[in-house]
C-alpha positions, 0 to 999 in steps of 0.5 A: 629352155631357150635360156640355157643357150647364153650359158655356154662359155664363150670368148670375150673375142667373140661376143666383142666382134658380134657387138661391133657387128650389130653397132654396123648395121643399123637397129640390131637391138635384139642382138646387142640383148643377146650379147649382153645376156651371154656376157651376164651368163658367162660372169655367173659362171665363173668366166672372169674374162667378161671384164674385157667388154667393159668399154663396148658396154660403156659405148652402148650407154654412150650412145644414150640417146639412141637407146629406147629400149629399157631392156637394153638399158637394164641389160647394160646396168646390170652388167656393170654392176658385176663390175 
């Protein structure tokens, strides 16, 4: 149940102004998953728009050496190949 909350439609403006929060404040790696989660979500129901985040998922794997979690990772990888 808690799951159907990323399948709402959302705005690629919004998911992209709650990653540049979360690359702000420091250690906010639960909320970058939730992006992301939304953004895959999103995708699988048709909201092409979710293209436009590309470059903010390129700079999360950018930062590679900061990245411990493999959920993150995993996340990242899974949404490019969408694309």
């Amino acid at each position: 149940m808690a799951e159907s909350k990323y399948y709402a439609r959302t705005k690629t403006a919004d998911l992209r102004a709650e990653l540049q929060r979360s690359d702000k404040k420091s250690k906010l790696l639960a909320h970058k998953k939730s992006v992301l989660k939304k953004a895959i979500a999103n995708t699988t129901i048709g909201n092409n728009e979710m293209i436009n985040l590309l470059p903010d998922v390129i700079k999360i794997l950018q930062n590679d050496d900061k990245i411990l979690d493999l959920e993150l990772k995993k996340l990242c990888y899974n949404y490019l190949s969408i694309y």
